[in-house]
Structure formats: C-alpha cells, structure tokens
N, C-alpha and C positions, 0 to 999 in steps of 0.2 A: 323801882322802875324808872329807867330815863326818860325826863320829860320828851323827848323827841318820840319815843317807842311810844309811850301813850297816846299820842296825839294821832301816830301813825295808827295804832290797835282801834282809835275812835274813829278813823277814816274810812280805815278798811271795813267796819261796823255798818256805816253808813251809807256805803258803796257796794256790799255786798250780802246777799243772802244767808240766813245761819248756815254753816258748815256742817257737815256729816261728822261726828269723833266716833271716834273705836271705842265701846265699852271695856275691851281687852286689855287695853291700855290704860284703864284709869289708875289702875297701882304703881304703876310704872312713872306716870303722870305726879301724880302723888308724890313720889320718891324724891323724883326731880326738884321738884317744887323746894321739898325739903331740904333737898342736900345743898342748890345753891341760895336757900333762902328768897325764894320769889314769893311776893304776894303779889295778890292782882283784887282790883275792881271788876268795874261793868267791862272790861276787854278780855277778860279772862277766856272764855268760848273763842275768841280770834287768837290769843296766844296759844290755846292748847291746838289750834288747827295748824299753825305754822308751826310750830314743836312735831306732830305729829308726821305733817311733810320733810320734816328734816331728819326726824325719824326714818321713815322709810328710803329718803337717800341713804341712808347711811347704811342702813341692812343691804339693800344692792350694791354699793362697793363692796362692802365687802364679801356679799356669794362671790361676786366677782372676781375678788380678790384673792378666793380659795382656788378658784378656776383659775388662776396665773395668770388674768387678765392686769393687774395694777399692781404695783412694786412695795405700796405702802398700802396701810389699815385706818378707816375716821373711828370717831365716838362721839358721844353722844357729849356736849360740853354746855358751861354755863349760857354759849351765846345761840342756843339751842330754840329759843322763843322770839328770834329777829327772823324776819325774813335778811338775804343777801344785799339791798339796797340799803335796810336799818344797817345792817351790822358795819358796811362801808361807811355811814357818814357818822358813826359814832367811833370809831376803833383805827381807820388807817388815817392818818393825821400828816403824813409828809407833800408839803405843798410843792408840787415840782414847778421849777420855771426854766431856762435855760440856765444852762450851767452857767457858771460866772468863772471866768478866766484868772486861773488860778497856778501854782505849784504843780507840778505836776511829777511825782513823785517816782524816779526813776532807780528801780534795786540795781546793788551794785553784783557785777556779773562773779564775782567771785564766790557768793553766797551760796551756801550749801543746800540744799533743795533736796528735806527727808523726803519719804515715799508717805511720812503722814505727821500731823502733828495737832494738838490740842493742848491749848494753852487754860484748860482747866488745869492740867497737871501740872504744870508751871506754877500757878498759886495766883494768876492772871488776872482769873473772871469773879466777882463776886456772886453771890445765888442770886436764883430767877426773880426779878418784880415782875409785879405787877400794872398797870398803868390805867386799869379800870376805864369807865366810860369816858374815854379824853383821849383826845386827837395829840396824843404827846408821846407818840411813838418817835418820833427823831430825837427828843433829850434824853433820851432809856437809850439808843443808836449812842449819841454824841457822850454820856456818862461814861459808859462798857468801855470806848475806846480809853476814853482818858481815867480812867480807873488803871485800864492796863497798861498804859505809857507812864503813870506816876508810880506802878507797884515796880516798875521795869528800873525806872531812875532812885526809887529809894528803897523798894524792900518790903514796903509797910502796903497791903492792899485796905483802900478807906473809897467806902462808899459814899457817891457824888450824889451831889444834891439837884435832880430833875428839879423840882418846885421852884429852883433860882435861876433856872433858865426858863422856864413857863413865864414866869414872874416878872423875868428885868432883860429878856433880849429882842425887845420889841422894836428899838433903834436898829438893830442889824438886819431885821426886815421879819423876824418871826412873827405869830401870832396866838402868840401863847397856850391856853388849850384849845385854840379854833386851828392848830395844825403848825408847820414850823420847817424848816429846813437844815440840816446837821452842820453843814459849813456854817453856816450862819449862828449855830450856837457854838462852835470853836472859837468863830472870830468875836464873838462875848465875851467867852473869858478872854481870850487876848486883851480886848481894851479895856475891859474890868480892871486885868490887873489879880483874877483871880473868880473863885467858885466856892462857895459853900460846903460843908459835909452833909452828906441825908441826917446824920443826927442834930446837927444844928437846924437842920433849913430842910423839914419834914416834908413827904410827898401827901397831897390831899387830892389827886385830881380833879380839879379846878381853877382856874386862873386865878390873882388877887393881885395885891399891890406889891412891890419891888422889897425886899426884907433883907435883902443881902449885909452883910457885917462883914466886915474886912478883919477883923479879928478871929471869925470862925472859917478862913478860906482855908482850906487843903487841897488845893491844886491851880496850876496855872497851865495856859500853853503860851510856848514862844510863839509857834508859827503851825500850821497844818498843812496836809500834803493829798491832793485829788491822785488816785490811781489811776492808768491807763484804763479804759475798758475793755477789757480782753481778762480773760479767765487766769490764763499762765499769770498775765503778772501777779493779778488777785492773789495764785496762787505763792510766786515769790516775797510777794510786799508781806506776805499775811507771817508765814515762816522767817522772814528776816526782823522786823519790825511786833509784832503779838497781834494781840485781836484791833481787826476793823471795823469801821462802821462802814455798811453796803443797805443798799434800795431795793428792794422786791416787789412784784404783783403777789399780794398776797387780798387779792379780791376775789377769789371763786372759794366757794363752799368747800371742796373739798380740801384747801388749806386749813379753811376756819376749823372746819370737825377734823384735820390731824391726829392719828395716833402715834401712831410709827412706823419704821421703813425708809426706805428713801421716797420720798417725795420727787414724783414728774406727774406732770399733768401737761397734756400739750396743748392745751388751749392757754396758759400761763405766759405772759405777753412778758419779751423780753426789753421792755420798751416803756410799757405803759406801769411804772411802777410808782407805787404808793403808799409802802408802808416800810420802817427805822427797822433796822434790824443792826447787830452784831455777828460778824463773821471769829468764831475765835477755832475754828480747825477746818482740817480734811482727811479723807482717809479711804478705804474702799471696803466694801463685806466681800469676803472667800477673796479669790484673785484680782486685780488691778481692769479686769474687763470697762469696756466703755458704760455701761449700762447699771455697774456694782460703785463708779464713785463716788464721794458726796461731799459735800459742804455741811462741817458740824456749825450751827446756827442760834444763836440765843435768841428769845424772842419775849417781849413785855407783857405777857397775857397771863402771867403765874404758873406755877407749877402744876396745875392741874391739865394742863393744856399740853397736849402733844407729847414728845419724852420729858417728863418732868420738865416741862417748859420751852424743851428744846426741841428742832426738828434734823433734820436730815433730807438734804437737798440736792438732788442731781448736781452733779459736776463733769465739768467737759461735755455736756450735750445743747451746745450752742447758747450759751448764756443764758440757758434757763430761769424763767422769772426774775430775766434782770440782774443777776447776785450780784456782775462784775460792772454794769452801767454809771454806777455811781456813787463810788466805794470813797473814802478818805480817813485820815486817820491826824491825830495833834502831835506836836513834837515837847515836850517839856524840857 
C-alpha cells in the first residue's frame, strides 16, 4: 500500500462513519485482493468501501454501454481501492507550466499520409511498462519516443532507461518521481551527451541518486521538435517521423477503469492535461466516420490495464483529452 493511500484510508476512517459493504461481494472482494496482491491493515473496511463504489460505476457504464450509450467498456483494475483524488496525485506525474519556446516541428508537404498506420508493426515500440506508484509518466512518454527514433536510425530496438532520467534530470527543471516534464527530459539527454539502457540502469519507481555511466548509454538526441497543436499535423508528424510523445487528461475514472473501444468522454478537458503518454498510431473501426477514428495510445500502467496496456482514443473530435496540445518527439 502507498504511503499516501494509507494515510488517506486513516483520514477517511476518522472523518467518517463505518460504511455499509455488500456481503455479495465478499468473494469478489477476496479475488481482487488476491489477484493484485493487496493487503491491508486497520483501513481495510474504507478500502473495501471505495472498491465497491468503483465497482458499481463500473457496472453502469457498462449496462450503458450495451444500451449504445458509450463507445468504449471499464473493468475493474489494480487501482480499484483509490478513490479518483488518491489515484491522481500518485499515478499522473506531468507537471505542466507554459510551454517553452521551442522547435516547432513542421512535416514536409510532400509526405504521404496512409489512411492508417501503427508503428508496432514497424518493429517501433517496445512492450507495455509499467511505472507503478510514481509520478513518472513523462520519462515512459520521453523513452517510447526515443526508443522509436533510435530503432529508426539503426535498426536495433533497445529499451531506455526511465530510472536515468528520474534520477539525473533534475537540472532541466524535472522532479524526478515527484512528476517531470518530457521536453525537459530530451533536453537531458541532449546535454548528457547520452541515456542509459533499462538493462543497465533498471526501473524501481522511486527516485535515488544520479547512476548514469557513460559507458552503458544507447541513445543520444541531437535536438527535439514540439508539434503544432492541431490534430492533422499530430496526424502527419506521427506517419512521417514514428511514435510521439503527447499529453492527456487522463484524470476521470472512466479512463483509469479502461477496457476497450474507443475511448471519448466529453467531460475530458482538452486543456487541462496531465499525464505522459506515447502516440505510436491511428486508424478507424468499420468506415472512416467521424465518431469510428482513434488514436492507437501506449500507456505506462502495465498490461493489465486497458487493451493489453494500450487504449484507443477518439480522433478528429476536437482535440479530445488534449492528444495533440503538447505532442514532441527527439531527432538522433
């Protein structure tokens, strides 16, 4: 249990009368418990009560969902015992400030723009991490990108070492696992000079001291490039250039319990974003309608989460959740 959820679970304790639980549910309850390895203390009765509330959202999307009210399906996942305020200040870690005036990355008009493209098939994206209780979702964003720009310039796909930029880009203005900015880890490696491999310079979410070796680096950036905000270029940059790194609102519940589908939610603030993601496709289900596009999405919360890690996110319906707000990608 994270120290933050406890403290929260002894608040809520304090501050509140024992809850009513479902006996119906205690096998269920049970299960859970097992399957993601929770134990609990004296907060346990206030964890099983916010479990159960997110329980039964979940059951109403999705009758609703049968009734063609919502385009995608939740389930029931590890971060199932946070209330929506826990889940935010443990899990989306991208500290936004105004943007800093930068590159601005302009595709060149001759570029061939398929009608879909996914740069898993390319040999691109390496498989889903995980990023566990740590606000380090922008170095899992800023890795993905330059994983796919170094498999682009040599061939060899080698996975990057988050833990070396939690760890040593605190000069560029990040804040290790207290949250971080994705430019700001580019321009790391930039003056670095270079980035560690995950197999040298292992992910433990948690911050530490600076560990980097210049002898285990596999990858460098010369320079990085901010996309326009506007979807089409997202769209362009993304098919010319391989997978990006983009910013989302991914604070409402019904992203966190994601299952599958396309994913819209119209309370999903095109603005107010907060959490590292990797864009590596697009594509549409049945015909090319407004309502059938999506954004294929990598996301750092492990495979169990959403399609084996990944989501499917409206496209072309007004910059939904932000996708195209504050997109960039490195150049090696």
């Amino acid at each position: 249990m994270h120290p933050l959820l406890f403290l929260a679970g002894l608040c809520l304790g304090v501050a509140s009368a024992a809850p009513q639980l479902y006996q119906s549910l205690d096998a269920r309850w049970s299960q859970w418990k097992a399957t993601h390895g929770k134990l609990y203390g004296m907060d346990e009765v206030w964890r099983r009560a916010v479990w159960e509330r997110n329980m039964k959202m979940i059951e109403q999307h999705n009758r609703e969902h049968s009734q063609g009210k919502h385009t995608f399906t939740m389930a029931m996942n590890a971060f199932g015992d946070m209330t929506n305020e826990e889940f935010r200040q443990v899990m989306n870690g991208l500290k936004i400030q105004k943007r800093k005036k930068w590159k601005v990355f302009q595709a060149p008009f001759f570029v061939e723009i398929p009608s879909s493209v996914d740069w898993r098939e390319k040999g691109y994206v390496t498989p889903v991490k995980d990023q566990g209780y740590c606000l380090c979702c922008w170095a899992f964003s800023a890795t993905g990108a330059l994983e796919g720009q170094m498999f682009r310039k040599t061939g060899k796909l080698v996975s990057l070492s988050e833990q070396n930029l939690v760890d040593c880009s605190q000069t560029e203005g990040n804040e290790g696992y207290s949250g971080g900015l994705i430019d700001d880890a580019f321009q790391y490696v930039k003056d670095n000079g270079g980035l560690d491999s995950e197999e040298s310079y292992p992910y433990h979410a948690q911050g530490d001291s600076c560990k980097y070796r210049p002898e285990n680096s596999v990858a460098n950036v010369t320079d990085y490039w901010d996309v326009p905000s506007k979807e089409n270029e997202l769209m362009i940059t993304l098919a010319a250039v391989g997978p990006i790194s983009a910013a989302i609102d991914a604070s409402l519940d019904t992203f966190r319990f994601y299952k599958e589908g396309i994913y819209y939610d119209p309370s999903c603030s095109s603005e107010d974003v907060d959490h590292g993601v990797l864009v590596v496709g697009y594509g549409a289900d049945g015909t090319e309608t407004e309502n059938k596009k999506y954004w294929i999405i990598k996301n750092s919360w492990g495979t169990d989460w959403g399609m084996d890690g990944y989501i499917k996110m409206a496209k072309d319906r007004d910059n939904h959740c932000g996708i195209a707000s504050l997109a960039s990608f490195p150049t090696v």
